[in-house]
N, C-alpha and C positions, 0 to 999 in steps of 0.2 A: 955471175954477172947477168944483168937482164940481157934480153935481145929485142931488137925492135928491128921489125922485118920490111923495107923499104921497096915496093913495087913502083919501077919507073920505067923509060925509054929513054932513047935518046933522042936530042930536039926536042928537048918539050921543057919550056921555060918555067914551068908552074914545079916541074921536080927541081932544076935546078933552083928556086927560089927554097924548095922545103928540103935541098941538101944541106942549103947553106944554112937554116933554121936547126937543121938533125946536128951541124956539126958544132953551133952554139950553145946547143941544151948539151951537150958533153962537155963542158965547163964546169957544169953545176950538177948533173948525175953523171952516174957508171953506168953504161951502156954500151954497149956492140950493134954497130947495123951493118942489116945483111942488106944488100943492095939486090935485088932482083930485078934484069930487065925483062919487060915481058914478053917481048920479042922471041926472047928464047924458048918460049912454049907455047904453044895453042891455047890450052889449058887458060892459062896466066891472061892471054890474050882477049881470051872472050870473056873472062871473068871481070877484067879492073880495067881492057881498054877504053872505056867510056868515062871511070874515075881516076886514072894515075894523075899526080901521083898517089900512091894507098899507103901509109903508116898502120903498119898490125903491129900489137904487141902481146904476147901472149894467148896467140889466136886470134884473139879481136882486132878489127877492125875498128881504130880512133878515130882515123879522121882520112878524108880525102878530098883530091880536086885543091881547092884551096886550102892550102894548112897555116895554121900558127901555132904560134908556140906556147902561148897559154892552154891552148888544150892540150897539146901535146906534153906540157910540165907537169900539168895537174894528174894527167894519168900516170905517168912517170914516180910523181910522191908519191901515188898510192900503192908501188910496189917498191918504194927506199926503205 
């Protein structure tokens, strides 16, 4: 099953807009999200605080900040 690795916070209405995108495109593919807040790491923090929420999949980095789901489907077919 793919993994699509979801860096977010909490309070932050832009992740909850592209939760609720993540958990629509699971409809139509097979997928697993890992939900990461970034809170929980330094690391994490300085890394994607300025972009959460961040969508990786398979290492890459798809899309951030504002997400939709046309990008996020089209990367998706390319690993169905």
């Amino acid at each position: 099953m793919q993994q699509v690795v979801f860096y977010t916070r909490e309070k932050c209405q832009l992740c909850e807009d592209a939760k609720q995108i993540l958990n629509l495109l699971q409809d139509d593919y097979l997928f697993e999200v890992v939900e990461k807040d970034i809170e929980s790491s330094d690391e994490w923090t300085e890394k994607y605080g300025l972009m959460i929420p961040v969508i990786e999949i398979d290492g890459e980095i798809v899309q951030y900040g504002q997400i939709d789901p046309f990008t996020v489907s089209k990367r998706l077919q390319q690993k169905s």
